[in-house]
C-alpha positions in Angstrom: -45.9 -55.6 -175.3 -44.6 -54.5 -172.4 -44.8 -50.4 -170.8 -42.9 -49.1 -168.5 -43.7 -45.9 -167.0 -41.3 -44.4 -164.2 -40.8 -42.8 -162.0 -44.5 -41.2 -162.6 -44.6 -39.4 -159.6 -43.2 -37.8 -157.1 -44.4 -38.1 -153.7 -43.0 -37.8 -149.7 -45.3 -40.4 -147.5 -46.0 -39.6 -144.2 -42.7 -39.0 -142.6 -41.5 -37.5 -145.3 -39.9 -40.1 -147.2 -39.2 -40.0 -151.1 -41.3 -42.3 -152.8 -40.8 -43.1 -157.0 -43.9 -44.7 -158.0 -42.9 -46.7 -161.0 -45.5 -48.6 -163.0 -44.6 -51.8 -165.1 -47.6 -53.0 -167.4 -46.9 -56.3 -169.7 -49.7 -56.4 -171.9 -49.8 -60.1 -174.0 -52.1 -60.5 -177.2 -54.8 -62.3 -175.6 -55.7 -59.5 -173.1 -57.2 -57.3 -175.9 -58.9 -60.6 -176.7 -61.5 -60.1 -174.2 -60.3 -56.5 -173.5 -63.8 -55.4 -171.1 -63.2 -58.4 -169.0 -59.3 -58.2 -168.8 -60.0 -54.5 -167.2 -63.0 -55.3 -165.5 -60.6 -57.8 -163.4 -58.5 -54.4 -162.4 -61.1 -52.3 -162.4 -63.0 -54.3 -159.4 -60.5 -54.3 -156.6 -59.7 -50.6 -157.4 -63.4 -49.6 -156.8 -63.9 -52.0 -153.7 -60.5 -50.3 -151.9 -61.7 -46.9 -153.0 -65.4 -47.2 -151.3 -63.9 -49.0 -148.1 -60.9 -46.2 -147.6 -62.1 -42.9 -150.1 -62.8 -40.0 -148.3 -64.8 -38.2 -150.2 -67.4 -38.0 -153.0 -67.6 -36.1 -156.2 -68.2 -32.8 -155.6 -70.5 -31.8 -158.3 -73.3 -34.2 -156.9 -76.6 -32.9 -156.2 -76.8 -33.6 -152.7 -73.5 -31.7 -152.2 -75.5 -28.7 -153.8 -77.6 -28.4 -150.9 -74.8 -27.3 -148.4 -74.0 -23.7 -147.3 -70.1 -23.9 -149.3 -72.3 -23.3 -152.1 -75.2 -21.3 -151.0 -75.3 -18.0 -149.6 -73.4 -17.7 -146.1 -74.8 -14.6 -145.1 -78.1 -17.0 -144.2 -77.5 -19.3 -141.2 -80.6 -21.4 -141.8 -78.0 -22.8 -145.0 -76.2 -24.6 -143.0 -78.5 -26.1 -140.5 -78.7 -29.0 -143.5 -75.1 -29.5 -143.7 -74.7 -32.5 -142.2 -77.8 -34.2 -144.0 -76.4 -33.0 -147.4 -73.0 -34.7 -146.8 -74.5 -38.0 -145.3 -76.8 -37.8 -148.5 -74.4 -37.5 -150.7 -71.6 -39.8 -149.1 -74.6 -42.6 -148.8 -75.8 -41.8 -152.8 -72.0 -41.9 -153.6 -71.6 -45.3 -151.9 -74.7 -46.6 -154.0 -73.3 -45.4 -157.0 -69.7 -47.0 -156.3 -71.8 -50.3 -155.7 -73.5 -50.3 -158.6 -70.4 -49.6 -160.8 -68.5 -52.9 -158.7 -72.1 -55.0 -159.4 -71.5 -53.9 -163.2 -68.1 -54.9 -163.4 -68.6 -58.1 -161.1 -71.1 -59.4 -164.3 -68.5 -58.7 -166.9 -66.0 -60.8 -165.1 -68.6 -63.6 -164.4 -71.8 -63.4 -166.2 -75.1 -64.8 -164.6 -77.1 -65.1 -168.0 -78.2 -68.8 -167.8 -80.1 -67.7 -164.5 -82.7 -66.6 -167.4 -83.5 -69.9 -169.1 -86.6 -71.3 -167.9 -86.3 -74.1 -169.7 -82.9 -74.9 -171.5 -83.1 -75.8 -175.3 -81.8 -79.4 -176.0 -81.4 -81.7 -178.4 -82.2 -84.8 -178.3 -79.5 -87.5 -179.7 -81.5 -91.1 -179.0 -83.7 -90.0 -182.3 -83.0 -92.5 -185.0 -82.3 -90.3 -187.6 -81.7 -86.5 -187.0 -81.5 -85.2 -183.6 -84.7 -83.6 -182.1 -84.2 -79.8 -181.4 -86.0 -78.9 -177.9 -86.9 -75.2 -178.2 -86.3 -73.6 -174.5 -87.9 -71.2 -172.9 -86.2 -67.2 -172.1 -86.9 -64.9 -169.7 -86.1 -62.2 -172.1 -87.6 -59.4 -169.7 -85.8 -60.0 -166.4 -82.4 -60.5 -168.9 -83.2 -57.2 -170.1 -83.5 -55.5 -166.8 -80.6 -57.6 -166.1 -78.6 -56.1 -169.2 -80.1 -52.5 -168.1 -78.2 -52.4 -164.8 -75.2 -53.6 -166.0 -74.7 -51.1 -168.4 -76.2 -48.4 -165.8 -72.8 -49.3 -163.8 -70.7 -49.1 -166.9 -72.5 -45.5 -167.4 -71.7 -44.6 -163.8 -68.2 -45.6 -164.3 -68.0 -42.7 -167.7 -70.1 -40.2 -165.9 -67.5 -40.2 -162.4 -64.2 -41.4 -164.1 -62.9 -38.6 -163.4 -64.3 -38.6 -159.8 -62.4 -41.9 -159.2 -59.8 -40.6 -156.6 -59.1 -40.3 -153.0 
């Protein structure tokens, strides 16, 4: 399938040139196969450029709550913490874009065999039916494991919309 989409937008750069944004997407039946890791893979370099050049942070984080823009401005002392507030929030919104790249990262390329301790096997020199080798599972640090993964993936619903420079 393919979509084309265009022009989407119109926009002037910098010098005041016209610029048609037209997007082509050619979608083929296996990338809905594996649908989470086919966007994961578009997903990651769009979050990586937006935490090295993004300018700014959702507003409606806590830390941005703190600041004088939304307090009272007839008190001075409001924005003595200015500055604090934005580095706060800046650094907690750099965190949070890490954590949602991290996320993604393990969709693309899952670490899960880090857990076995021990590896079940079987073993094919019996003489009649193969001897199964129970292994052994860290089941808690794959949990805690599975936990921040989809703590990323719940970062990424909470900010979608925040996911703009």
């Amino acid at each position: 399938m393919r979509v084309n989409i265009g022009p989407y937008e119109d926009r002037t750069n910098e010098v005041g040139e016209r610029l048609d944004r037209r997007i082509n997407i050619h979608i083929d039946n296996y990338d809905t196969w594996n649908m989470d890791h086919t966007l994961a893979m578009i997903i990651v370099p769009l979050l990586k450029q937006l935490k090295e050049t993004g300018h700014g942070a959702p507003g409606d984080m806590v830390e941005f709550q703190q600041t004088s823009n939304q307090a009272q401005d007839s008190f001075p002392f409001y924005a003595e913490g200015d500055d604090a507030a934005w580095d706060a929030g800046h650094a907690r919104w750099h965190s949070i874009l890490d954590e949602m790249i991290w996320a993604f990262e393990q969709v693309i390329d899952p670490k899960e065999d880090q857990f076995w301790i021990e590896k079940p096997m079987l073993d094919w020199e019996a003489d009649d039916i193969p001897l199964a080798k129970h292994g052994v599972f860290d089941r808690k640090g794959f949990e805690e494991y599975s936990n921040r993964i989809d703590r990323g993936l719940q970062y990424f619903g909470q900010y979608y919309r925040g996911l703009w420079d």
